[in-house]
C-alpha positions as a LaTeX table, in Angstrom:
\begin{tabular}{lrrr}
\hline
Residue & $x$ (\AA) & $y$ (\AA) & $z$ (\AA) \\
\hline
Unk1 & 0.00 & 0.00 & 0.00 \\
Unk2 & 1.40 & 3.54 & $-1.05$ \\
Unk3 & 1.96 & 5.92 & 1.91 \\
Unk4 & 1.51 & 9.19 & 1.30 \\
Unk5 & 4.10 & 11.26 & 3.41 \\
Unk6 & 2.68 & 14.86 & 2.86 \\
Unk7 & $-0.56$ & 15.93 & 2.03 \\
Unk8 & $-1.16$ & 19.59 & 0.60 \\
Unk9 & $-4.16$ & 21.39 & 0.44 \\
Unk10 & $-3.14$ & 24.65 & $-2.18$ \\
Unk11 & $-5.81$ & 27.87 & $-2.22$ \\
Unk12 & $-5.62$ & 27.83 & $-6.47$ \\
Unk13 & $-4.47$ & 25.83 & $-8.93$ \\
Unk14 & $-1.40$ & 27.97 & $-10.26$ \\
Unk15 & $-0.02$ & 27.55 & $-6.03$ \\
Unk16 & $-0.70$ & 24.14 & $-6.29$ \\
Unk17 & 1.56 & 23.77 & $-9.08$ \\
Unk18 & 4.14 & 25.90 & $-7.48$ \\
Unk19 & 3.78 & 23.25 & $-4.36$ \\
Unk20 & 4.42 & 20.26 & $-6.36$ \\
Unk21 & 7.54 & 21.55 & $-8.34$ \\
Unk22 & 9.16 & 22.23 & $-4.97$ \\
Unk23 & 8.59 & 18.38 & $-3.91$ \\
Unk24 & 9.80 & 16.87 & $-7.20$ \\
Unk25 & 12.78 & 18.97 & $-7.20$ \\
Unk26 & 13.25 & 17.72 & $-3.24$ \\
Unk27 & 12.84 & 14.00 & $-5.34$ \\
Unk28 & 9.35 & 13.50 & $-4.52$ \\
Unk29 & 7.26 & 11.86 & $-6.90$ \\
Unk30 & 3.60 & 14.07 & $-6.62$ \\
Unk31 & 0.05 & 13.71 & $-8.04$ \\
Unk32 & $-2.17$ & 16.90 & $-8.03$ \\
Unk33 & $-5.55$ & 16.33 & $-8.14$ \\
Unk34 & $-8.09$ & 19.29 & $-8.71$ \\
Unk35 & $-10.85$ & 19.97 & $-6.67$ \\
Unk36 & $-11.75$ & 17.71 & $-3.87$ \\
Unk37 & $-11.95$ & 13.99 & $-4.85$ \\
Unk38 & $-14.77$ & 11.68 & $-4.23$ \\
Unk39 & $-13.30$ & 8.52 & $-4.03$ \\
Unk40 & $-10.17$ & 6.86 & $-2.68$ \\
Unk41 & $-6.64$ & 7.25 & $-4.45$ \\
Unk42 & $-5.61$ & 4.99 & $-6.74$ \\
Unk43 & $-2.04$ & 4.67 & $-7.38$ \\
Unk44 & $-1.58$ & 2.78 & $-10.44$ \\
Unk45 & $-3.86$ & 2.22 & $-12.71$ \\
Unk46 & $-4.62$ & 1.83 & $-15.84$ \\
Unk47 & $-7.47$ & 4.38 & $-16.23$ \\
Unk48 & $-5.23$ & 7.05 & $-14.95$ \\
Unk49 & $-2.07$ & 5.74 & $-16.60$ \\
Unk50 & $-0.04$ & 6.16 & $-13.57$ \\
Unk51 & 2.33 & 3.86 & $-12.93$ \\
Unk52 & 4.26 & 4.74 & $-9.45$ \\
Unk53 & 2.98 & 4.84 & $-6.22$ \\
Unk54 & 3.52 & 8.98 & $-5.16$ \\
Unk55 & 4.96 & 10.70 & $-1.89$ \\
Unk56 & 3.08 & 13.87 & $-1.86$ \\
Unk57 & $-0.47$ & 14.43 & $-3.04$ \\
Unk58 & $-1.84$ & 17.89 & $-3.52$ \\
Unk59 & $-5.36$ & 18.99 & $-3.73$ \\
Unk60 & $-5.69$ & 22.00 & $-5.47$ \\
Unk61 & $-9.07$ & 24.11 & $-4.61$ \\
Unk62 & $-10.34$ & 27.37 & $-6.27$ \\
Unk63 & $-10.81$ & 29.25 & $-2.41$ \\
Unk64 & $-8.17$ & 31.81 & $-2.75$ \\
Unk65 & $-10.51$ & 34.35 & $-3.72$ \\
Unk66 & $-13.99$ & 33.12 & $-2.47$ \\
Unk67 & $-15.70$ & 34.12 & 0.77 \\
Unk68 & $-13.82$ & 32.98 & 3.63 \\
Unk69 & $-16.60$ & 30.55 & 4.96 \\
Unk70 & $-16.33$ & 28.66 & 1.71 \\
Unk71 & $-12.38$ & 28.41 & 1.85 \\
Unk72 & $-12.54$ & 26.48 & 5.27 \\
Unk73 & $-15.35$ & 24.54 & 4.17 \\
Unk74 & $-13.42$ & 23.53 & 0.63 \\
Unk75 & $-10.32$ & 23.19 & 2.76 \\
Unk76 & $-11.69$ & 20.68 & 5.57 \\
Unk77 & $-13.27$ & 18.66 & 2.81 \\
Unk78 & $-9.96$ & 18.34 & 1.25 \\
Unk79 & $-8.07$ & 17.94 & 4.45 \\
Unk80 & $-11.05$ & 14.86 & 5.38 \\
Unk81 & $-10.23$ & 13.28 & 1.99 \\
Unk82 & $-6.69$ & 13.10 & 2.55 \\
Unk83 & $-6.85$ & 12.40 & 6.32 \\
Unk84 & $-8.76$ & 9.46 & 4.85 \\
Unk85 & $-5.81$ & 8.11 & 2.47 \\
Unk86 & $-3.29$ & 7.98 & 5.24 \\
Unk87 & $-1.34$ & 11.18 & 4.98 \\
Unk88 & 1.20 & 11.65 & 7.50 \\
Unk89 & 1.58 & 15.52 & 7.61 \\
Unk90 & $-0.79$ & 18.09 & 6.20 \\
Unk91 & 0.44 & 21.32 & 4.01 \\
Unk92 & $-1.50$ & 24.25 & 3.68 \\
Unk93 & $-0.25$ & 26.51 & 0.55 \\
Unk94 & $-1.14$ & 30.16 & $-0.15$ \\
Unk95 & 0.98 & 32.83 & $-2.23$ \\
Unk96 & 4.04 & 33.58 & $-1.81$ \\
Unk97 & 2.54 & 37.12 & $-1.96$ \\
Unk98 & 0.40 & 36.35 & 1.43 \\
Unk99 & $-2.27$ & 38.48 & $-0.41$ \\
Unk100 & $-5.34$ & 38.40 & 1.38 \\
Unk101 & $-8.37$ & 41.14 & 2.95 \\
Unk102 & $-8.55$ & 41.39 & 6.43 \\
Unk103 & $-11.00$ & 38.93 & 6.75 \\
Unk104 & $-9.29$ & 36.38 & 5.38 \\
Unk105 & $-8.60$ & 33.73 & 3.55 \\
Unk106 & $-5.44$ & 32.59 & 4.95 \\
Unk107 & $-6.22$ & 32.87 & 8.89 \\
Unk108 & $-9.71$ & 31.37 & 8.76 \\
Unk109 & $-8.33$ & 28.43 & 7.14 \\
Unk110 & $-5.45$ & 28.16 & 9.61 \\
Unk111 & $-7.55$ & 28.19 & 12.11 \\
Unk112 & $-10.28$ & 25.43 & 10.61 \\
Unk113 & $-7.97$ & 22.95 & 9.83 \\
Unk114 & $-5.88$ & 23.48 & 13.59 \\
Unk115 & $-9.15$ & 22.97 & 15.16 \\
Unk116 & $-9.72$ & 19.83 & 12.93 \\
Unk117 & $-6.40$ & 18.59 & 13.49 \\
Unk118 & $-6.89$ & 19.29 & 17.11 \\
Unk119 & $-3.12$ & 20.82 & 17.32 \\
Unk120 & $-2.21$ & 24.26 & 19.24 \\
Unk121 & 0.49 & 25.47 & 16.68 \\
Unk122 & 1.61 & 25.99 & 13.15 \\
Unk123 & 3.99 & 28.31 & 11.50 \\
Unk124 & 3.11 & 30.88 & 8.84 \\
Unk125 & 5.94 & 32.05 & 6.51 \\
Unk126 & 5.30 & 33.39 & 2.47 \\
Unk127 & 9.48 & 32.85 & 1.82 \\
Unk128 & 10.39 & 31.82 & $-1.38$ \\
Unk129 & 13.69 & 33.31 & $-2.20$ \\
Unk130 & 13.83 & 31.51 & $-5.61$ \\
Unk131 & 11.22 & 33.70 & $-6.49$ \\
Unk132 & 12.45 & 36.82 & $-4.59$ \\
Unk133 & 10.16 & 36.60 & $-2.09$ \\
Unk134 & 11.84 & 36.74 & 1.29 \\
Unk135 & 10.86 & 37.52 & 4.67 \\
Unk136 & 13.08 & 39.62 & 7.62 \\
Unk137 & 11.82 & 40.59 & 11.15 \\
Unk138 & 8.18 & 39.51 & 9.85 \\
Unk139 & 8.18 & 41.17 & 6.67 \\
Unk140 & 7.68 & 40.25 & 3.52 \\
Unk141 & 10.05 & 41.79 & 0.29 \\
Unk142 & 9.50 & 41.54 & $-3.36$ \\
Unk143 & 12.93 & 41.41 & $-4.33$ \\
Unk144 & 14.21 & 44.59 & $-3.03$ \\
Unk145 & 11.08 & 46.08 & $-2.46$ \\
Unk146 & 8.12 & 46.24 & 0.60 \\
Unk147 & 5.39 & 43.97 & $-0.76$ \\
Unk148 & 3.34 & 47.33 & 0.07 \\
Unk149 & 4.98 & 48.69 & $-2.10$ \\
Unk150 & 6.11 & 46.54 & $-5.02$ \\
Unk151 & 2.78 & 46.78 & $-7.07$ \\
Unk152 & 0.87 & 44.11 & $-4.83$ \\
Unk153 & $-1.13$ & 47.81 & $-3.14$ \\
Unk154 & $-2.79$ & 47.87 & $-6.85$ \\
Unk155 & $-4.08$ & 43.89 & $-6.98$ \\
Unk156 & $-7.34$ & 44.07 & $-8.31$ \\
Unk157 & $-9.10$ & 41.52 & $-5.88$ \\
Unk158 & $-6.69$ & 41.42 & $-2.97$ \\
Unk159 & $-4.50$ & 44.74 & $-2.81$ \\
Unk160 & $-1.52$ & 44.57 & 0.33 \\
Unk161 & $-1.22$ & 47.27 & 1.42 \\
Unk162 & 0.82 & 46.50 & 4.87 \\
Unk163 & 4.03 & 44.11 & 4.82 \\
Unk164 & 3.71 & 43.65 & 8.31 \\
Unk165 & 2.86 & 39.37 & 7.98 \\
Unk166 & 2.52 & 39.26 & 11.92 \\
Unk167 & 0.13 & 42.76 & 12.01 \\
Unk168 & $-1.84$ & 40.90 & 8.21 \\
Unk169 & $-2.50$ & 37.54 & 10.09 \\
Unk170 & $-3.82$ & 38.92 & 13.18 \\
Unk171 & $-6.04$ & 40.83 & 11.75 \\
Unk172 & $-7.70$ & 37.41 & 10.60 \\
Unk173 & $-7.43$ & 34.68 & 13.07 \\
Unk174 & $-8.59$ & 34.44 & 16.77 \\
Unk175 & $-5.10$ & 32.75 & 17.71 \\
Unk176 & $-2.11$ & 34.92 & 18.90 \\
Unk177 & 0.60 & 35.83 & 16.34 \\
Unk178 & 4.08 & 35.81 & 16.79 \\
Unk179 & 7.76 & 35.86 & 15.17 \\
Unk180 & 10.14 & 33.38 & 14.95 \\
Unk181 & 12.87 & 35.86 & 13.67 \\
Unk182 & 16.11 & 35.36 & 11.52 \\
Unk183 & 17.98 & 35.07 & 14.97 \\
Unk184 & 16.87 & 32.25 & 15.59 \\
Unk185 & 16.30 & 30.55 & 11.94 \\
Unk186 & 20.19 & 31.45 & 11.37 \\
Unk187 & 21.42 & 29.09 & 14.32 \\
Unk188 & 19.60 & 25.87 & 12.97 \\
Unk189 & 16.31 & 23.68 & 13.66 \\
Unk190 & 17.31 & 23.41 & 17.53 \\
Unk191 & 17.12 & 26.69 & 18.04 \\
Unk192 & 14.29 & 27.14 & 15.76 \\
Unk193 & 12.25 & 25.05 & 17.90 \\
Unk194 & 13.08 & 26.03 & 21.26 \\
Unk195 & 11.70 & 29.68 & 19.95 \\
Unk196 & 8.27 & 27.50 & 18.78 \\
Unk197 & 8.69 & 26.16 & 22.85 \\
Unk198 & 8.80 & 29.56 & 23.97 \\
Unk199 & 6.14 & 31.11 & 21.59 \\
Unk200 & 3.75 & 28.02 & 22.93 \\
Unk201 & 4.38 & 28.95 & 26.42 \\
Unk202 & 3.25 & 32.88 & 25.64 \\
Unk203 & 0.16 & 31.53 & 24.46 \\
Unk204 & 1.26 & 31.99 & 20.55 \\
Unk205 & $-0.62$ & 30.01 & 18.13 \\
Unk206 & 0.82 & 30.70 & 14.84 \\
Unk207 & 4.06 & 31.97 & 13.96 \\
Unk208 & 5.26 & 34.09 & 11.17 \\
Unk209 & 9.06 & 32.56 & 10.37 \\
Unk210 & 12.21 & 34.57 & 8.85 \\
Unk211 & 13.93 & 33.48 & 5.99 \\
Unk212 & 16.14 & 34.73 & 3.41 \\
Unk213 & 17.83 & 32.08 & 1.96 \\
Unk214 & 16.85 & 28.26 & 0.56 \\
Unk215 & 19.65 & 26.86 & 3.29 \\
Unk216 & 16.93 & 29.07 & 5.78 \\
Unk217 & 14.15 & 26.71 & 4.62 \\
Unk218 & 16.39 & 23.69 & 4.95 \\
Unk219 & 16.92 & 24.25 & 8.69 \\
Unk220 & 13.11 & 25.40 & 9.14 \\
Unk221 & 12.01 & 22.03 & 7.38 \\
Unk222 & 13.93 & 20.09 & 9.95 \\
Unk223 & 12.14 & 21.58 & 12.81 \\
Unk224 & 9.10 & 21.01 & 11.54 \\
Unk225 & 8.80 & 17.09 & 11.06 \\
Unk226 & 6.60 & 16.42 & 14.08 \\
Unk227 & 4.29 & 19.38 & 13.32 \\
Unk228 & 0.77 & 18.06 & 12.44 \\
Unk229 & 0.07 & 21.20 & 9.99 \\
Unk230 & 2.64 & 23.42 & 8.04 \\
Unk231 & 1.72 & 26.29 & 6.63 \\
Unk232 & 3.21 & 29.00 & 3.61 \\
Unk233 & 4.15 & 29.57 & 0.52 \\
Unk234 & 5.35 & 26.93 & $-1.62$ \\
Unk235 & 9.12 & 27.64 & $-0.49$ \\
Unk236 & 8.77 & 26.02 & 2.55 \\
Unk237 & 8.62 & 22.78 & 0.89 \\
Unk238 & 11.96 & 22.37 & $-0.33$ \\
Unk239 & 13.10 & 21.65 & 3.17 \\
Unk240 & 10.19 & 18.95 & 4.08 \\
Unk241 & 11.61 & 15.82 & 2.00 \\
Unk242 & 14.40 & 15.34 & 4.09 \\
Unk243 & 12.07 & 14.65 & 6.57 \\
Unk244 & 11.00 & 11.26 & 4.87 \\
Unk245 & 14.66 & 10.53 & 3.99 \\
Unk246 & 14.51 & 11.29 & 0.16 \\
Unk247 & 16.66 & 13.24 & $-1.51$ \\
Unk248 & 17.02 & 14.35 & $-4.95$ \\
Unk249 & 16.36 & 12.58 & $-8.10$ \\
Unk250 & 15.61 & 13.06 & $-11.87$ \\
Unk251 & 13.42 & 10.16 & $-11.84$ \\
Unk252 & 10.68 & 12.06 & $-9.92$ \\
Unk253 & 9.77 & 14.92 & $-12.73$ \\
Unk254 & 9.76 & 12.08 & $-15.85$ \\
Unk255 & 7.30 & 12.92 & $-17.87$ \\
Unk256 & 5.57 & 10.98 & $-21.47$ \\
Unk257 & 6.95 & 12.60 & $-24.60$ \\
Unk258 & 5.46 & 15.92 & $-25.67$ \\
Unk259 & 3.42 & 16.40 & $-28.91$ \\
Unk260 & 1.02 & 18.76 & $-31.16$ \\
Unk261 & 0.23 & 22.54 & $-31.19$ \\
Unk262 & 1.33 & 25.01 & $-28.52$ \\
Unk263 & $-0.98$ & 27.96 & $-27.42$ \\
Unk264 & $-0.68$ & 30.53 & $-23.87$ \\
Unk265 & $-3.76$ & 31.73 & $-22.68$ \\
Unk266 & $-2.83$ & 34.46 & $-20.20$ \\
Unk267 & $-5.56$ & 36.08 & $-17.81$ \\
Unk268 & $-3.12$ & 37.52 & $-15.02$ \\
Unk269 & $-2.50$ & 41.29 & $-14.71$ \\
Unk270 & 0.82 & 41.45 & $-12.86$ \\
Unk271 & 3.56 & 43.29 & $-13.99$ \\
Unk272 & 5.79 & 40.11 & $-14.76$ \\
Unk273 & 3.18 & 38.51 & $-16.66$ \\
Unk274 & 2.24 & 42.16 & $-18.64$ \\
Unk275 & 6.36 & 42.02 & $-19.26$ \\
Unk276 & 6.03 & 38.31 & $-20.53$ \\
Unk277 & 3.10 & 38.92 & $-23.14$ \\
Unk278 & 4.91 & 42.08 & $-24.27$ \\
Unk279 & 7.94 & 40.20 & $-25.06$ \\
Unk280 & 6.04 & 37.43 & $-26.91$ \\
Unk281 & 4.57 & 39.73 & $-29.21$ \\
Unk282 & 7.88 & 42.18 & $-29.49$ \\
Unk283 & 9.19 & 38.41 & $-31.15$ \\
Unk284 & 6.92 & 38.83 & $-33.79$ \\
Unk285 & 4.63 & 36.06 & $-32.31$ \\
Unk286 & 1.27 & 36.06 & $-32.67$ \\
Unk287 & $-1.10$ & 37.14 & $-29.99$ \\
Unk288 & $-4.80$ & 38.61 & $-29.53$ \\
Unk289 & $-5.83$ & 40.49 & $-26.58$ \\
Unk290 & $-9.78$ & 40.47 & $-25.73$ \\
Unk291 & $-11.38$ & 43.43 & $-24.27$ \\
Unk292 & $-13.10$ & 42.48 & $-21.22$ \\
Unk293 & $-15.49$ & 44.78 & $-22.04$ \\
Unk294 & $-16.06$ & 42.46 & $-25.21$ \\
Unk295 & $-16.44$ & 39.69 & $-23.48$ \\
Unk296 & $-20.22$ & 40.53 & $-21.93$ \\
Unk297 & $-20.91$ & 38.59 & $-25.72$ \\
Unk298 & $-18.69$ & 35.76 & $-24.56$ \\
Unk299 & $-19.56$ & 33.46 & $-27.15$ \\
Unk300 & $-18.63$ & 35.99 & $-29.86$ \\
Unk301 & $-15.30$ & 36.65 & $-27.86$ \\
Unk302 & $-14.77$ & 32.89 & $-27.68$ \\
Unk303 & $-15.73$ & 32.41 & $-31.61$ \\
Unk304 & $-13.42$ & 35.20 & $-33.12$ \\
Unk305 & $-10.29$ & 33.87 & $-30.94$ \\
Unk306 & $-10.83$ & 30.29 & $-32.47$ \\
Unk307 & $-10.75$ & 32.03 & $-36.10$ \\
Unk308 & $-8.18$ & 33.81 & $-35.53$ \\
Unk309 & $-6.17$ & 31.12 & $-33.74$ \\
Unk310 & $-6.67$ & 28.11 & $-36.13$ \\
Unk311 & $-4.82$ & 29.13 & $-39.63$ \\
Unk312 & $-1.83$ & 30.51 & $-37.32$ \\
Unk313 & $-1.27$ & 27.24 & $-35.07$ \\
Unk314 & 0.45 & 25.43 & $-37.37$ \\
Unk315 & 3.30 & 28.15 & $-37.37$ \\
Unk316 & 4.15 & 27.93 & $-33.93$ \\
Unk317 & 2.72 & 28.87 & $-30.65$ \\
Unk318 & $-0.28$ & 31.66 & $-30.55$ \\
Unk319 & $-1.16$ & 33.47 & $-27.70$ \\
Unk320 & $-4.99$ & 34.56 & $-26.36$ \\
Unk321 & $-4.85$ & 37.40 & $-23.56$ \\
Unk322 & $-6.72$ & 39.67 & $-21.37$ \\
Unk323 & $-3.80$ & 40.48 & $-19.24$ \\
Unk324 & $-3.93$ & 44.88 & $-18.69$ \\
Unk325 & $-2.34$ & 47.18 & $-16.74$ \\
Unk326 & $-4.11$ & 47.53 & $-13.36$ \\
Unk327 & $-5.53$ & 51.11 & $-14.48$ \\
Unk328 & $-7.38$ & 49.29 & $-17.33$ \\
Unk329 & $-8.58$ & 46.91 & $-14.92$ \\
Unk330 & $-10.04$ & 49.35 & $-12.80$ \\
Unk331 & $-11.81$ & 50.82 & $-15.42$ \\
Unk332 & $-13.14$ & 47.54 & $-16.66$ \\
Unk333 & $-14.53$ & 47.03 & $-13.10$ \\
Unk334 & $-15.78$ & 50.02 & $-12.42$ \\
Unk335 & $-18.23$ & 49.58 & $-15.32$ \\
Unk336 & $-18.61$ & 46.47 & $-15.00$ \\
Unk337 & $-18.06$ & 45.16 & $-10.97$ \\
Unk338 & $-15.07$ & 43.70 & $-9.37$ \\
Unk339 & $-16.97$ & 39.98 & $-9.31$ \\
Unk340 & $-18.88$ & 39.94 & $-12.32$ \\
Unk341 & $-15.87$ & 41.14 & $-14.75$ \\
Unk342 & $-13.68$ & 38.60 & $-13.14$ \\
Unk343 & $-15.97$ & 36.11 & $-13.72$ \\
Unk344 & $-16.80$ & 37.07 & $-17.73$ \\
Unk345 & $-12.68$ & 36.80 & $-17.80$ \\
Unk346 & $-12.47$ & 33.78 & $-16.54$ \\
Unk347 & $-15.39$ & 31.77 & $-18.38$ \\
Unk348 & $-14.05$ & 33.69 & $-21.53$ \\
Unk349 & $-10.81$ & 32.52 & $-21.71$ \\
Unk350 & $-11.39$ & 28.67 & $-20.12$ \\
Unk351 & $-13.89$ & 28.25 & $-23.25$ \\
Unk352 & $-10.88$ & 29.79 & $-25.68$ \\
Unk353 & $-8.37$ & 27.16 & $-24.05$ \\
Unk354 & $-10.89$ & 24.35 & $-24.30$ \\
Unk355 & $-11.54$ & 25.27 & $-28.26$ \\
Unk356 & $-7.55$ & 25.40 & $-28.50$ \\
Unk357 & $-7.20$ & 21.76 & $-27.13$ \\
Unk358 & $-9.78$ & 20.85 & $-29.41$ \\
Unk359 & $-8.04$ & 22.32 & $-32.88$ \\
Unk360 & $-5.05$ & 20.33 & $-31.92$ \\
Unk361 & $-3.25$ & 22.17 & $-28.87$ \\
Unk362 & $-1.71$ & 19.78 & $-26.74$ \\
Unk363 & 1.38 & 21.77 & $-25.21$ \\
Unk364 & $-0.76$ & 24.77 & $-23.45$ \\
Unk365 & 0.37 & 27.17 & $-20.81$ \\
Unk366 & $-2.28$ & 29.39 & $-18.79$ \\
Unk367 & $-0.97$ & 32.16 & $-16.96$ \\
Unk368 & $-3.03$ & 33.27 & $-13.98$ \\
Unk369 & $-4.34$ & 31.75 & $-10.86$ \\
Unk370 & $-7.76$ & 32.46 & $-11.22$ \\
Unk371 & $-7.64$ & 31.72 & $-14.91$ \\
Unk372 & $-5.51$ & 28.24 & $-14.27$ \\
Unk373 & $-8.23$ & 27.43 & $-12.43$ \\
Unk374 & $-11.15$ & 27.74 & $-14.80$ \\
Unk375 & $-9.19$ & 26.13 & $-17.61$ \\
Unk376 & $-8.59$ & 23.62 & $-15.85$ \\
Unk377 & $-12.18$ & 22.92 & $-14.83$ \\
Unk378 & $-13.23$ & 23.12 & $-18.14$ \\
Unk379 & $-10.78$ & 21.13 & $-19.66$ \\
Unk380 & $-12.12$ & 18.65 & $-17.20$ \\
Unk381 & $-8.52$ & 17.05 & $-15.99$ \\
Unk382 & $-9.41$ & 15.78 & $-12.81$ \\
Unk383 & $-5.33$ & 15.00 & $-12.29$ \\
Unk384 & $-1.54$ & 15.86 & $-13.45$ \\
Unk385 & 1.61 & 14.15 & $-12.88$ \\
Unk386 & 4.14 & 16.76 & $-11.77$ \\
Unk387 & 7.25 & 17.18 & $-14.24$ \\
Unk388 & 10.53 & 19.48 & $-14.69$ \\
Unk389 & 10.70 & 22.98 & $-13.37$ \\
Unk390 & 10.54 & 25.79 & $-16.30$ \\
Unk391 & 10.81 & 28.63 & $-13.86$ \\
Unk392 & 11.21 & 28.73 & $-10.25$ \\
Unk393 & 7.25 & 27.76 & $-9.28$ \\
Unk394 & 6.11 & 26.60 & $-12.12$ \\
Unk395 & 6.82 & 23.25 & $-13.60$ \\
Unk396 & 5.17 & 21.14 & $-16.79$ \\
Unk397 & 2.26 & 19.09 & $-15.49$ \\
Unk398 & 0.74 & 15.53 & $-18.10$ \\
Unk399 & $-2.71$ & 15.34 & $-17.75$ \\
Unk400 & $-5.66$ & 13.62 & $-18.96$ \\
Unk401 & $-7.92$ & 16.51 & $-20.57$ \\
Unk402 & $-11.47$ & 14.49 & $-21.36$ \\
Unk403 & $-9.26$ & 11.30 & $-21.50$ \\
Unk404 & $-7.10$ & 13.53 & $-24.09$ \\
Unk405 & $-3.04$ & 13.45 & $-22.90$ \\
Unk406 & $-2.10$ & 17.16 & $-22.61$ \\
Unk407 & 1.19 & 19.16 & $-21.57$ \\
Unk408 & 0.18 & 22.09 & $-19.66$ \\
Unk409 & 1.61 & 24.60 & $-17.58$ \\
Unk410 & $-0.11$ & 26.91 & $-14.57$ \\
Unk411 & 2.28 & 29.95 & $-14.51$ \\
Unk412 & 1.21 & 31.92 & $-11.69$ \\
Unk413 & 0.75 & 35.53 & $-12.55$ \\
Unk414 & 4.27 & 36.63 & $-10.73$ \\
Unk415 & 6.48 & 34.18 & $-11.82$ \\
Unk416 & 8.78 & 33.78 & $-14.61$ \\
Unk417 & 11.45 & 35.68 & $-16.89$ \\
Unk418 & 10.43 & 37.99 & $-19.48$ \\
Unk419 & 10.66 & 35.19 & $-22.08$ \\
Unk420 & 8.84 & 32.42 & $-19.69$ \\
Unk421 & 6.38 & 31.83 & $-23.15$ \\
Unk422 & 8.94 & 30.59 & $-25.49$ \\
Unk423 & 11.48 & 29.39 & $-23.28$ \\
Unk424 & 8.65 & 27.00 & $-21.48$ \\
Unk425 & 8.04 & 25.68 & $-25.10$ \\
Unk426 & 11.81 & 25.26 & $-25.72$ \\
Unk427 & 12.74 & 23.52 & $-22.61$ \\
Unk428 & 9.74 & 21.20 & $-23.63$ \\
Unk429 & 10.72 & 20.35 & $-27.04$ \\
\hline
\end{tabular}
């Protein structure tokens, strides 16, 4: 019987993705599953193709954004489910950006699945210094930069305007927050618990942790293999498979041999991915942006993109976008509402990528969390086998797309070079 070591419960599908490249490239072999499953894992079979028995399983939910009474709810369903298949540990991912409002998501979760898992504390820490995301005296940088103050103040859904993680998280859970700072992460998992002892004993329920560096979230991952629930960014994870004595190996991100068209459908509005569809098209590639105040006649939207798509796919890859700069969005929802535009976006450009996979796309990467999310859903792949790493975060993923085999890549809307687009198809070639 496989055992699953870790089991990860990720707030969209883009983080989920960002998760599982972190365990593969620890040498854990992972299956992502989206959405909550209803039945019991099977390891190896032949309707799912998969062969090996897996070490990490992640269940990636669409609750980043939703109220935070449906995120716990999603979250303790998933948490039930793989409670039920024997994991050993449970991970809770959110984004690296620890954007949230102050009602939640991230502390009501916390809190639902430490009262489920009847524990008194977890740790809370966004690091991810592959990504430039690093966090000193509880807070968090973009690179250089506050995260109040690195462009994250202008996020359309979930604007940060404080960098303060200790001063964000209280705001949204009934536990006490403290700080395990880089004093004590610097001297090694020892010392990094005896802080956690003394946090415990001044009633602390959930700590926000330093760390600057991946050898930082090496020693935080070895004081954290007796801790029921770990929480943070997907950075955290590179320092958890030591824990369940693997190491490295290029046997864990195999993947089947990639064929067909290549297409990016790109929904995110951050200033990396704004950078990476500028560059595509300054390479004299093809690419359409919709007008999302087009797409209120989403079928039409949907209809001209497949025209204009199908004569050019044989060429090379083609690229579908709604991705603005955040004063267009703002426009866009002030005509239109911050929910309902969102949602036209979304349902827009999952019915463009699930026309794409049916003229013959089988290499297809979505940029976008909330986007990932409905193109995945529509594309109806229920699971993906976690491959190679294009970018720090964001790996290729196989999956089964209607019982159709089909690269595909969640970028999430931070990550990535300027040429992520056709250096992701490269790399996969």
């Amino acid at each position: 019987m496989n055992t699953v070591n870790l089991g990860c419960i990720a707030d969209d599908f883009t983080g989920a993705c960002d998760l599982a490249n972190n365990l593969v490239a620890g040498g854990m072999r992972v299956l992502l599953l989206t959405g909550v499953p209803t039945r019991a894992l099977a390891f190896a079979t032949q309707e799912s193709s998969l062969t090996v028995p897996f070490d990490a399983v992640v269940v990636a939910l669409k609750s980043r954004t939703t109220s935070p009474k449906d995120a716990a709810v999603q979250s303790l369903a998933a948490l039930r489910w793989l409670q039920a298949q024997g994991a050993r540990q449970i991970y809770l991912k959110y984004c690296s950006t620890f954007d949230s409002t102050a009602q939640g998501n991230i502390g009501p979760v916390c809190d639902a699945l430490m009262d489920a898992l009847e524990t008194d504390f977890t740790i809370a820490t966004p690091a991810f210094p592959d990504n430039k995301r690093t966090v000193f005296k509880g807070h968090l940088f973009v690179g250089d930069t506050l995260l109040s103050e690195s462009g994250m103040q202008n996020h359309p859904l979930t604007p940060m305007g404080d960098a303060n993680l200790v001063r964000v998280l209280q705001a949204q859970t009934r536990r006490l927050v403290g700080l395990v700072d880089y004093a004590a992460v610097a001297r090694g998992a020892d010392t990094v618990r005896e802080r956690i002892k003394d946090l415990k004993a001044q009633g602390v329920g959930i700590a926000i942790v330093d760390a600057i560096s991946n050898d930082d979230l090496m020693r935080l991952g070895l004081s954290l293999k007796d801790m029921p629930l770990v929480t943070g960014g997907s950075g955290v994870a590179i320092g958890l498979p030591q824990n369940f004595g693997i190491t490295p190996s290029e046997k864990a991100s195999f993947l089947p041999k990639a064929e067909g068209l290549q297409a990016v459908v790109s929904g995110s509005c951050s200033l990396a991915t704004n950078a990476q569809v500028q560059a595509f098209v300054a390479a004299g590639l093809p690419g359409l942006a919709i007008d999302p105040l087009r797409m209120t006649s989403g079928e039409n939207a949907v209809h001209e993109a497949l025209a204009w798509a199908a004569p050019l796919l044989q060429n090379g890859p083609v690229l579908v976008y709604s991705t603005a700069e955040s004063t267009a969005i703002k426009k866009v929802q002030s005509r239109l509402g911050v929910e309902q535009s969102g949602a036209w976006v979304e349902r827009t450009l999952a019915a463009i990528a699930k026309g794409l996979v049916q003229l013959g796309v089988r290499q297809l990467i979505v940029a976008g969390g909330e986007t990932s999310g409905a193109c995945v859903q529509a594309l109806g792949i229920p699971q993906m086998q976690i491959g190679p790493q294009i970018a720090p975060g964001v790996p290729w993923c196989h999956a089964f797309s209607d019982s159709m085999p089909l690269h595909i890549a969640l970028k999430s809307g931070n990550f990535g070079g300027d040429d992520f687009f056709t250096d992701a198809f490269k790399m996969l070639a």
